[in-house]
KEKE-3310 file (N, C-alpha, C; in steps of 0.2 Angstrom, whole numbers, plus 5000, padded with zeros to 4 digits):
npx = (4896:4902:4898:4900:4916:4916:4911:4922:4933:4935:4938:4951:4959:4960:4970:4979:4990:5001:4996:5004:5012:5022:5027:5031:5034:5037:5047:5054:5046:5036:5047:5060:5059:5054:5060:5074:5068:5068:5080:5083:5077:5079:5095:5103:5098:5097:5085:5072:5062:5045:5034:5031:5024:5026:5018:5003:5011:5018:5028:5032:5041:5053:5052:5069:5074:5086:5078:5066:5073:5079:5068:5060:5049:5034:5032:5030:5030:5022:5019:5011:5003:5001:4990:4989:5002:5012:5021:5022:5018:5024:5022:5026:5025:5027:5019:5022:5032:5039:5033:5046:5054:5047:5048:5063:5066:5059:5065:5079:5076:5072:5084:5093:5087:5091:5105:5106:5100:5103:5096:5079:5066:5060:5044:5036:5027:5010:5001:4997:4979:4968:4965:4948:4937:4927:4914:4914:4922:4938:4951:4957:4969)
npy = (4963:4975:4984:4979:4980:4994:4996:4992:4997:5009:5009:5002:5011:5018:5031:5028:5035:5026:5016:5011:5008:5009:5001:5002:4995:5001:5002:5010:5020:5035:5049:5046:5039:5048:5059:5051:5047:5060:5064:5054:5058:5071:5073:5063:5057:5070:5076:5088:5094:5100:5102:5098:5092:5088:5086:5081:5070:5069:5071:5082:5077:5080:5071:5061:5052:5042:5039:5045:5055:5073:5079:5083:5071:5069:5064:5057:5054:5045:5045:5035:5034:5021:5015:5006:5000:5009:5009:5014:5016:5021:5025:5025:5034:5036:5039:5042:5034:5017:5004:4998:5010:5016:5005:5004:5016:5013:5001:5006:5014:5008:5001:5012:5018:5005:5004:5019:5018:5003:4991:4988:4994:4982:4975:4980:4968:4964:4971:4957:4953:4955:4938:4931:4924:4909:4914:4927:4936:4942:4936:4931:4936)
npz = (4844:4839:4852:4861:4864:4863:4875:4882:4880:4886:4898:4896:4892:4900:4910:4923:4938:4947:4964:4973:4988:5003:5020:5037:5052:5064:5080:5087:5094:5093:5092:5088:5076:5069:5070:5063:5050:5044:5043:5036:5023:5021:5024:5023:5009:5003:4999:4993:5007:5007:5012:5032:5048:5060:5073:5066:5059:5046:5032:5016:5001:4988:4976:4968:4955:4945:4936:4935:4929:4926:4935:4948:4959:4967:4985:4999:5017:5031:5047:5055:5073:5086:5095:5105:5107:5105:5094:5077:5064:5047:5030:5014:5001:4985:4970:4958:4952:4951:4962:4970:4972:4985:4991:4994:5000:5013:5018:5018:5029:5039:5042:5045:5057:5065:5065:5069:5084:5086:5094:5089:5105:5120:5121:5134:5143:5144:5158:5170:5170:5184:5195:5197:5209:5208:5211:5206:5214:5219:5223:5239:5249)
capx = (4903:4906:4895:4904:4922:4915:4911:4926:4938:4937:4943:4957:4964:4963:4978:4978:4994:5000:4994:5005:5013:5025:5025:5035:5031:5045:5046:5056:5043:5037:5052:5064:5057:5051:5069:5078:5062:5069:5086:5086:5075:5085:5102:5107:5095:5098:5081:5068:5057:5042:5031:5031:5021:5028:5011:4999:5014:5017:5033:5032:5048:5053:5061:5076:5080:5090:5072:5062:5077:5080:5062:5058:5041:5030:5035:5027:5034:5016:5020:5003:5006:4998:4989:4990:5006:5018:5025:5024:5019:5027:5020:5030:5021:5028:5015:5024:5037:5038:5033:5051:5057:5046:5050:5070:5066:5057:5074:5083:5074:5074:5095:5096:5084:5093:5113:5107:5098:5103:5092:5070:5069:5060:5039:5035:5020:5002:4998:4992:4971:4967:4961:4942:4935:4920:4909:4917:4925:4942:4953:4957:4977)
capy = (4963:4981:4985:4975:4982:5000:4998:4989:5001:5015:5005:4997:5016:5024:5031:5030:5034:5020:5021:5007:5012:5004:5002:4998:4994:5005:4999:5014:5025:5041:5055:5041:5036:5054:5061:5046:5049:5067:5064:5050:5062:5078:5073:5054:5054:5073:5078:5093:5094:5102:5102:5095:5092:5083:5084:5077:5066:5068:5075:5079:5079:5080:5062:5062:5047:5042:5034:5051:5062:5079:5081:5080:5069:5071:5060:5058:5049:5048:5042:5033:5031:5014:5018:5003:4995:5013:5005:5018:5013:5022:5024:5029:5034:5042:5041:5043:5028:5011:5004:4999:5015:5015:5000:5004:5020:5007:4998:5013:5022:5003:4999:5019:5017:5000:5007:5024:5018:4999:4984:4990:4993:4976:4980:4978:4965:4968:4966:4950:4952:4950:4931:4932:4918:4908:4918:4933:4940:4945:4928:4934:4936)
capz = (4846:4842:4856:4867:4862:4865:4882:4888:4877:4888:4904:4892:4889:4904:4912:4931:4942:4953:4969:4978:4994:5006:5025:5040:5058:5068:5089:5092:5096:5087:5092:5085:5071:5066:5066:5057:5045:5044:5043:5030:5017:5020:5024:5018:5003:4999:4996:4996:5010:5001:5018:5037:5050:5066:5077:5060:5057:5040:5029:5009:4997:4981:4975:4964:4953:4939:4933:4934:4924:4932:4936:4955:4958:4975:4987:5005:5021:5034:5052:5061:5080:5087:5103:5112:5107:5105:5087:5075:5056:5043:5027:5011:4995:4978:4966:4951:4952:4952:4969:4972:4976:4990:4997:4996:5006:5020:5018:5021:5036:5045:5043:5048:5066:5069:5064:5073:5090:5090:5091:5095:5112:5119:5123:5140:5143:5146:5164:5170:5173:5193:5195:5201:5209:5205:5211:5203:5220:5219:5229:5248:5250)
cpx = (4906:4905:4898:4910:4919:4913:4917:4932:4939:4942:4949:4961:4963:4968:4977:4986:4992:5000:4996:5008:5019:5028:5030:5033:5036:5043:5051:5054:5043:5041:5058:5064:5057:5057:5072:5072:5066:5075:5087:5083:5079:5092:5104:5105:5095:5091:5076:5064:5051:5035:5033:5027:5020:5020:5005:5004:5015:5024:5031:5039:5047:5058:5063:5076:5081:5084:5068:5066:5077:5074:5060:5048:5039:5030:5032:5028:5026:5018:5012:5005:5000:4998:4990:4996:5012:5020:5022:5022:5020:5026:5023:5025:5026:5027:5019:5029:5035:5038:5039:5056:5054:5050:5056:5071:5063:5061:5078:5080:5075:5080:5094:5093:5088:5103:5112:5105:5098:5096:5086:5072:5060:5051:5037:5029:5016:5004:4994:4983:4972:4962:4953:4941:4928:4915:4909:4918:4932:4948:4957:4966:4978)
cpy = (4970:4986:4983:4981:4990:5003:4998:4993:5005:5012:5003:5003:5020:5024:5032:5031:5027:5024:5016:5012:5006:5005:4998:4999:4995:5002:5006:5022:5032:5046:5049:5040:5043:5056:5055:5046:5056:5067:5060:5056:5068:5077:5068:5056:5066:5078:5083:5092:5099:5105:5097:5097:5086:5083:5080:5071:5064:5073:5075:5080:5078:5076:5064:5056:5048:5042:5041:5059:5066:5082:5077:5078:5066:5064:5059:5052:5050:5042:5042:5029:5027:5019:5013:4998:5000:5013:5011:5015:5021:5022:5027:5029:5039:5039:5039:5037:5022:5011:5002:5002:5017:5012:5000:5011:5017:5005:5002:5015:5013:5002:5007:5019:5012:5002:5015:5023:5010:4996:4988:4987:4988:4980:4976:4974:4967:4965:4961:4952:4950:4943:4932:4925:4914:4912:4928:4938:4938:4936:4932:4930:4932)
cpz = (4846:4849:4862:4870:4864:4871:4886:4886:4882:4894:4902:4893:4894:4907:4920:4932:4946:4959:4974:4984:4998:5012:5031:5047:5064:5076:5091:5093:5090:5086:5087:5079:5066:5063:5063:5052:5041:5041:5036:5022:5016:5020:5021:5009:4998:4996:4999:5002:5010:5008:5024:5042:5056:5071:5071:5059:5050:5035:5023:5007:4991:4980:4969:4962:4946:4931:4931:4931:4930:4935:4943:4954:4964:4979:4996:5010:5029:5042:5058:5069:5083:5094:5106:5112:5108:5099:5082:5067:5052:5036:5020:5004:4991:4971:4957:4947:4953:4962:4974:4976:4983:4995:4999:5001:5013:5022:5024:5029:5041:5047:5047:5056:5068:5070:5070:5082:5091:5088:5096:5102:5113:5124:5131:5140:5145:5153:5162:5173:5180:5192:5198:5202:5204:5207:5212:5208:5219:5224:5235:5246:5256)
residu = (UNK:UNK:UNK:UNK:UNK:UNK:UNK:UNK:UNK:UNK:UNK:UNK:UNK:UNK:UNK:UNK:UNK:UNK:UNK:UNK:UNK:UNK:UNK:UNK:UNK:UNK:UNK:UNK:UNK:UNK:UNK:UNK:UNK:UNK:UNK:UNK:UNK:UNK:UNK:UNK:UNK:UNK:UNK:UNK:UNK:UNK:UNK:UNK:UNK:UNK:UNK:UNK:UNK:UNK:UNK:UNK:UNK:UNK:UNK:UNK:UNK:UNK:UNK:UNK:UNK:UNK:UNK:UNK:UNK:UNK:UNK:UNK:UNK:UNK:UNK:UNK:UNK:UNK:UNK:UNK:UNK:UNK:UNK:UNK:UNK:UNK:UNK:UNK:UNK:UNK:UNK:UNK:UNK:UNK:UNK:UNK:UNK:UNK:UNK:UNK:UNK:UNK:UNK:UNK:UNK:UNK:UNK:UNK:UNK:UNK:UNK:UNK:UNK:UNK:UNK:UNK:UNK:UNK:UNK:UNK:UNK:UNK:UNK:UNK:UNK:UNK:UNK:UNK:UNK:UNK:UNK:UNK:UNK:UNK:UNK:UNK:UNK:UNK:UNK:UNK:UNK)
# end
């Protein structure tokens, strides 16, 4: 039994960071999206911006809450551009916080794209495939 308990202790007492995350599927393209990304961490929300990198797509800050005392804690906003849809995901991570604080920045950057630019702009459909026949030629106009 103590054999037991001295394997499984370690894993009981380890201390990991959380490493949730929280994500949003923007339709108004990556210039759009980037700036209201931009705009919400530095001007609404008031906070550092520690690094940036608009062609990698990816900002860092330093978060502020009530929860984390006066002590700023690394906060990262990571913009993934979809190749065949346009759509933009958004990824918000800070580490140190509950995963909520993400998710209310998600919140936040979505109301601020749809209150700044209006309701997603609406995605064009795929072309329709040309018909082949059955004997896979093209059907005569």
């Amino acid at each position: 039994m103590c054999f037991a308990l001295a394997l499984v202790a370690p894993l009981a007492l380890r201390s990991e960071e959380a490493s949730a995350k929280s994500a949003y599927e923007s339709a108004y393209g990556f210039d759009r999206t980037w700036n209201a990304g931009m705009r919400l961490v530095r001007v609404d929300l008031g906070l550092k911006i520690s690094e940036k990198d608009e062609g990698a797509g990816y900002l860092l800050f330093d978060y502020l809450s009530p929860e984390s005392g006066k002590k700023p804690v690394p906060g990262s906003m990571e913009f993934i551009r979809s190749r065949d849809t346009g759509a933009v995901r958004v990824v918000v991570q800070i580490p140190q916080m509950p995963g909520y604080h993400e998710q209310v920045l998600v919140d936040s950057l979505a109301r601020k794209l749809r209150n700044d630019y209006g309701d997603p702009p609406k995605r064009a459909p795929a072309p329709a495939p040309k018909d082949a026949g059955a004997d896979g030629e093209a059907p005569e106009s």
